[in-house]
N, C-alpha and C positions, 0 to 999 in steps of 0.2 A: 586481406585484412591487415591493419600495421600493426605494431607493436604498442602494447599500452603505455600511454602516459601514466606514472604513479607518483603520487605524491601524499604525504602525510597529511590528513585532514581534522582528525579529531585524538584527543589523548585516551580515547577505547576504542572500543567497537562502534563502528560506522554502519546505523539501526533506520534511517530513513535514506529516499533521492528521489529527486522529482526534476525535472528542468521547464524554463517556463514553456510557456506554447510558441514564444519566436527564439527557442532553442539556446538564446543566448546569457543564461544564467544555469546555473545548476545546485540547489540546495540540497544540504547534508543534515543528516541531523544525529547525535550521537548521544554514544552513555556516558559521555561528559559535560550533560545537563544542557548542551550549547546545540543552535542550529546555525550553519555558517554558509554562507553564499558565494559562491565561485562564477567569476567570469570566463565564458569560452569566446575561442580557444585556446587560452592563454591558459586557465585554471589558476587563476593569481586569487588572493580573497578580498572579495569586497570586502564583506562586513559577518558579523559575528549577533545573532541574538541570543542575550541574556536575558535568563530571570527564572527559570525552573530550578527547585529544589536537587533533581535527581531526573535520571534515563529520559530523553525524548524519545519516546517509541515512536512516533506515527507525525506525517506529516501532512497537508492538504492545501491547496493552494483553489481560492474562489477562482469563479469562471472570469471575473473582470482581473484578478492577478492585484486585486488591489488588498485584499485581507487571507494573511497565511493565518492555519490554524495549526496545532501541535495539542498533543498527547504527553502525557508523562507518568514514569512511577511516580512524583510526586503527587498521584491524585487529580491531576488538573486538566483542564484546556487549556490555554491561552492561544487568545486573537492579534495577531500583530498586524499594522500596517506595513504593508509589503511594495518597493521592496525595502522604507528607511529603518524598518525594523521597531519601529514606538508601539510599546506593549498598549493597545486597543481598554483589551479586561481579561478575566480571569475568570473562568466555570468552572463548579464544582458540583456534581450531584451526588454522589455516595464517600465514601472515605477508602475508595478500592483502585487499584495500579490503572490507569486507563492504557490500554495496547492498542487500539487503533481508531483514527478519526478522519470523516470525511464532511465535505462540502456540499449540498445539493448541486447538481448540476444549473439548477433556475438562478443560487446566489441566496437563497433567501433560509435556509437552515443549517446547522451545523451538526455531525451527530458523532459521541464519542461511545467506543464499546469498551466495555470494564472487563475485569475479574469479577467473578460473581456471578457473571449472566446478563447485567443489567447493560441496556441503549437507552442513552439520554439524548434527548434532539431540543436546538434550542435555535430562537432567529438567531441571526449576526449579532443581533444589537443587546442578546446576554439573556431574552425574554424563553422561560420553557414552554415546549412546544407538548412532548410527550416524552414521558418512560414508559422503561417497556422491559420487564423483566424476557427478557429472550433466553435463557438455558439457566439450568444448576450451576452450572460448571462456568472456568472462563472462556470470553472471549476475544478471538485473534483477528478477526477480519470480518468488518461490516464494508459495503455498497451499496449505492444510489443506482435503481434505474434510469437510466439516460432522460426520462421524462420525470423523473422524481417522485412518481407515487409509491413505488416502491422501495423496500430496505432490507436484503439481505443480510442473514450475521450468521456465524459459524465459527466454532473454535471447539473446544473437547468433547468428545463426545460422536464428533462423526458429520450430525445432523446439520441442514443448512435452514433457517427458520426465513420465513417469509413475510414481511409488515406491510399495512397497507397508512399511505400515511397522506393525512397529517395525526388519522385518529390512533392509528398504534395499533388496527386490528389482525390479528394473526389470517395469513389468508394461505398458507400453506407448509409444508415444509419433504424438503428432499433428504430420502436416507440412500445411504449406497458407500459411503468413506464407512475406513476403520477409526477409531481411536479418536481420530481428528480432524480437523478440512483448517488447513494455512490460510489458503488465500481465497479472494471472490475476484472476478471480473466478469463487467457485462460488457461484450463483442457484438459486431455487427449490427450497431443502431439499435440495440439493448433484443435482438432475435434471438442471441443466448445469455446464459450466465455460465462462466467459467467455474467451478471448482478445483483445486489442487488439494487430496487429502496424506494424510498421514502416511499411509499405505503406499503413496508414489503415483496415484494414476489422476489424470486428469481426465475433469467430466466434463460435458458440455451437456447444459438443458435447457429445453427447446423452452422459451419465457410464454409460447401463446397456451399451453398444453401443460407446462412445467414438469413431461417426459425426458428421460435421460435419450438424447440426441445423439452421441457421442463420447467412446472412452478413450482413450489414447495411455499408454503404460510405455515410462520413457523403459531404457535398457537395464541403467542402474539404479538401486535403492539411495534412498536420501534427499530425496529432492525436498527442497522447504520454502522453495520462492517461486515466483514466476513474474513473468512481463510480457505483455506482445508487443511486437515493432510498430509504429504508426498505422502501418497498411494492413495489420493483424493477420500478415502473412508467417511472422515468425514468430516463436516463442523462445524467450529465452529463460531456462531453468539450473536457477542457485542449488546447487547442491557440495558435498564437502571437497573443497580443494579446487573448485572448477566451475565453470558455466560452461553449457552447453546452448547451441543453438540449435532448434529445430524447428522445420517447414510444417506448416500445421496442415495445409493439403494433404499430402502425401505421405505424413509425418516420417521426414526423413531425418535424418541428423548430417545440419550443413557445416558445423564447426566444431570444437572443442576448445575452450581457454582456461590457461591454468591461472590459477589464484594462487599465491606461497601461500597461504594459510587454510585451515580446514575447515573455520567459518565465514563461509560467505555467508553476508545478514541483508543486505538488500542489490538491485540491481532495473535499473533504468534507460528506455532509449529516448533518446531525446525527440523531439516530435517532426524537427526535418530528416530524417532520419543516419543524420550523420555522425552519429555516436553513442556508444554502449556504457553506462558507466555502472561499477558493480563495487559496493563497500563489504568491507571485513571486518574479522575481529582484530586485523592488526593496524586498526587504527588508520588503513589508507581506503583512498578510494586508486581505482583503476580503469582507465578509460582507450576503449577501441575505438580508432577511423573505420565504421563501415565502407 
């Protein structure tokens, strides 16, 4: 593995990453209210989207790559055309920090998870679809089923809630994290749903049954992110000071990378799978040649 490329990306912490699906851009998005777009693999910047008040938490990019969505403390969605950047419109359903937003997989809804509890889902074109009070508490991480009936959410509290959608009906929910569950991913042509909780373990459940499949408990405590590589052979997990990579088979641990800083806040491979890229709170992003 080479040496990371590091370069200053944002004037805070570097809070989203995504690259497109022909590898060759990589979007940032920070608590410097900006998402900005980087060419590989030069890492030079294109371009810069403005117009958020405060923090872009969350970022998502449709299946056609033609409309990026964002999250913000300031309350909002916004729709941008991607990749020239022209703000589309601007959603708002409650007056609460929104932390995470995704794209249906089909292209045809958008859905943002708040503080509060509440998931709002709307078409592309700004029309709502459903809310959906999902917990008391906030929330950190919603998912599309690879076939889009479903919508996982999860953030304090532990629990991981289950939506049948387009109508919003609750069709189940997995307990088994402490405190909290980070992250969701659905793996393997949607045959699981990943968990990462608070506690540091990761679950894997079975989606035909919605039984816990699989726990895996990395070595150290801390962990707060997670990614799998293209071929969802690897997992790579954000924790303080470092990323680690680990073989999800066998769960071995293939690497270790250090980070200067204690907060890693997000971390992405790109989808040929020819590079690792991982943001901090010191404002850079850092990027491995696999």
């Amino acid at each position: 593995m080479s040496e990371p490329t590091i370069f200053e990306a944002h004037s805070s912490y570097v809070l989203g990453l995504l690259f497109t699906r022909d590898s060759q851009i990589l979007v940032s998005a920070g608590m410097d209210n900006v998402v900005k777009l980087w060419s590989v693999p030069d890492w030079r910047l294109m371009s810069t989207f403005e117009g958020h008040a405060n923090s872009v938490n969350s970022i998502a990019l449709s299946p056609t790559e033609k409309v990026l969505a964002t999250g913000s403390t300031d309350k909002t969605v916004k729709l941008w055309s991607f990749p020239d950047g022209a703000e589309l419109r601007t959603l708002q359903d409650r007056k609460k920090v929104v932390s995470a937003v995704r794209i249906s997989p089909g292209g045809e809804w958008v859905a943002a998870g708040s503080y509060g509890g509440r998931v709002m889902v709307w078409t592309l074109s700004g029309e709502e679809v459903v809310g959906i009070k999902a917990s008391a508490k906030n929330l950190s991480s919603i998912a599309f089923s690879p076939d889009g009936k479903t919508l996982a959410t999860a953030g304090l509290g532990g629990d991981i809630s289950l939506w049948m959608l387009p109508a919003g009906e609750k069709i189940g929910a997995l307990s088994g994290h402490e405190v909290a569950a980070w992250s969701l991913a659905f793996v393997h042509a949607g045959r699981f749903l990943v968990s990462l909780g608070y506690e540091g373990t990761i679950k894997f459940w079975e989606t035909e049954s919605w039984g816990e499949a699989r726990t895996l408990r990395p070595q150290e405590p801390g962990v707060r992110g997670l990614a799998f590589s293209p071929d969802e052979a690897l997992i790579a997990l954000s924790m303080e000071g470092k990323v680690q990579l680990w073989s999800v088979g066998e769960w071995a641990q293939q690497a270790e990378l250090p980070v200067g800083t204690k907060s890693v806040s997000s971390v992405a491979f790109a989808p040929d799978g020819r590079w690792l890229a991982v943001g901090a709170a010191d404002k850079k992003i850092r990027v491995w040649g696999l």
